[in-house]
C-alpha atoms as one frame of an Amber mdcrd trajectory, in Angstrom:
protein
   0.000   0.000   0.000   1.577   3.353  -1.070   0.759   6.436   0.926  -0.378
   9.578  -1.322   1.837  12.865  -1.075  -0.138  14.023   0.767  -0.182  11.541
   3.849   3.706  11.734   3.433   3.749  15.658   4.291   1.060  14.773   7.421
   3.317  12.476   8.181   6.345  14.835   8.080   4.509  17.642  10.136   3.897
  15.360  12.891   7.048  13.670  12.776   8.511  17.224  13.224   6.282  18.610
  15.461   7.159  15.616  17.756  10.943  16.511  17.832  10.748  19.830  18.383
   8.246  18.927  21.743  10.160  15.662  22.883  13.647  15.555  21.134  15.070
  13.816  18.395  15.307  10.252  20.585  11.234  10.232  20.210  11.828   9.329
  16.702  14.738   6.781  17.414  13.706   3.506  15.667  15.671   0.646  17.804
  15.532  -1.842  14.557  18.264   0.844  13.386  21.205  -0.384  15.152  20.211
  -3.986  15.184  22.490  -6.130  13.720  22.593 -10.212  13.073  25.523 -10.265
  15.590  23.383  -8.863  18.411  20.918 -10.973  17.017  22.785 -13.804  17.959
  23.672 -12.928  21.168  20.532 -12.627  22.098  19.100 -15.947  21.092  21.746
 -17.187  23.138  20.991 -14.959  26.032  17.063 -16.274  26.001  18.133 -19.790
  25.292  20.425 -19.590  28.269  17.720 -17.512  29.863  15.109 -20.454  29.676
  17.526 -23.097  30.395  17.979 -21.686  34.035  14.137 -21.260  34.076  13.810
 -24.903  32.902  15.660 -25.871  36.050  14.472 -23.991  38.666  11.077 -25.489
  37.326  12.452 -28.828  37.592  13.773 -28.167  41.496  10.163 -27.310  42.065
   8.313 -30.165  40.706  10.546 -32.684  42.440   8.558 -34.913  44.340   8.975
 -36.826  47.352   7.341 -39.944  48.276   5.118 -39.919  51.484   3.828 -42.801
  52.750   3.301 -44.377  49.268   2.204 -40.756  47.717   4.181 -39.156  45.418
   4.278 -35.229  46.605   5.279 -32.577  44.802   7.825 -30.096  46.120   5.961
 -27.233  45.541   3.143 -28.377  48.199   5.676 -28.142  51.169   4.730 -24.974
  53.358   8.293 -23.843  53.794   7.400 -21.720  57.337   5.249 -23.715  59.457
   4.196 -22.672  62.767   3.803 -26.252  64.903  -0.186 -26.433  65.470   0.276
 -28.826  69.045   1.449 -27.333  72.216   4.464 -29.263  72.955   3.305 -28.875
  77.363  -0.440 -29.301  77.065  -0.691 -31.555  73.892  -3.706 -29.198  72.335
  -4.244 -28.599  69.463  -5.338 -25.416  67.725  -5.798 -23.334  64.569  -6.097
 -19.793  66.232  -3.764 -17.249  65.280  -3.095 -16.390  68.834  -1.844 -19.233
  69.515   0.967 -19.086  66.008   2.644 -16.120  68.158   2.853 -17.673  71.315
   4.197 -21.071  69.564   6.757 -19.086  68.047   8.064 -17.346  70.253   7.558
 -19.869  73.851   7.032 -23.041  72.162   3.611 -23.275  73.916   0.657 -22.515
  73.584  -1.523 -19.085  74.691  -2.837 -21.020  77.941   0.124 -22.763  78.532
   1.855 -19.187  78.230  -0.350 -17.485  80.542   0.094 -20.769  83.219   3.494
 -21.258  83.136   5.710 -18.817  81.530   3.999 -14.944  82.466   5.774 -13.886
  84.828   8.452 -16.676  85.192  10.284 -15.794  81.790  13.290 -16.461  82.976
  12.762 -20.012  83.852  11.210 -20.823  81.300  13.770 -19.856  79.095  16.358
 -21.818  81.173  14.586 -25.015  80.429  12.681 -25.627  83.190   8.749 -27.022
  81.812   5.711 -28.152  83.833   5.584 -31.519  82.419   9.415 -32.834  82.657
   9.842 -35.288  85.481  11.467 -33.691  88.708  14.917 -35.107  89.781
């Protein structure tokens, strides 16, 4: 399709009137200093670029086998907070609990029983349910 003299001048006042507002980059055309050398090197680059990808994909879906049950990496919660209270046994799903376990290794009841208060010896060791010598 040829463009009429006439679209060529539009063409030419807007192409103008763009480099006198933005510059002459706003015209830059980056197929100009493309060449079949940088060409190549980026093939290579992507190729390379995808090969990593392709392995990083592959650490992810490794699986494991569990109890006859082939699991896939991916599944593994990385940072789990430990949902039974070592002292008490309970279990529980409340949040409270998550910062107590973190932090005590007990749960929110088990806190307020045995450790507020008596930091100190609980952080030596010392728990409710170990046998007394």
């Amino acid at each position: 399709m040829k463009k009429t003299e006439e679209e060529l001048n539009t063409l030419a006042k807007i192409e103008k009137a763009i480099v006198q507002k933005y510059g002459p980059d706003a015209l830059y055309n980056p197929s100009e200093g493309w060449t079949p050398e940088k060409e190549k090197s980026y093939l290579e680059e992507i190729k390379k670029l995808s090969a990593e990808e392709r392995d990083n994909l592959e650490d992810v879906m490794q699986k494991y086998e569990i109890n006859g049950i082939l699991v896939e990496n991916s599944l593994f919660i990385k940072d789990v907070v430990e949902r039974a209270c070592p002292v008490c046994k309970a279990y529980s799903f409340d949040s409270k609990d998550d910062i107590y376990m973190k932090r005590y290794k007990c749960c929110q009841e088990c806190f307020y029983l045995y450790v507020d208060g008596r930091e100190e010896r609980w952080n030596s060791g010392w728990r409710p349910n170990k046998e007394k010598k």
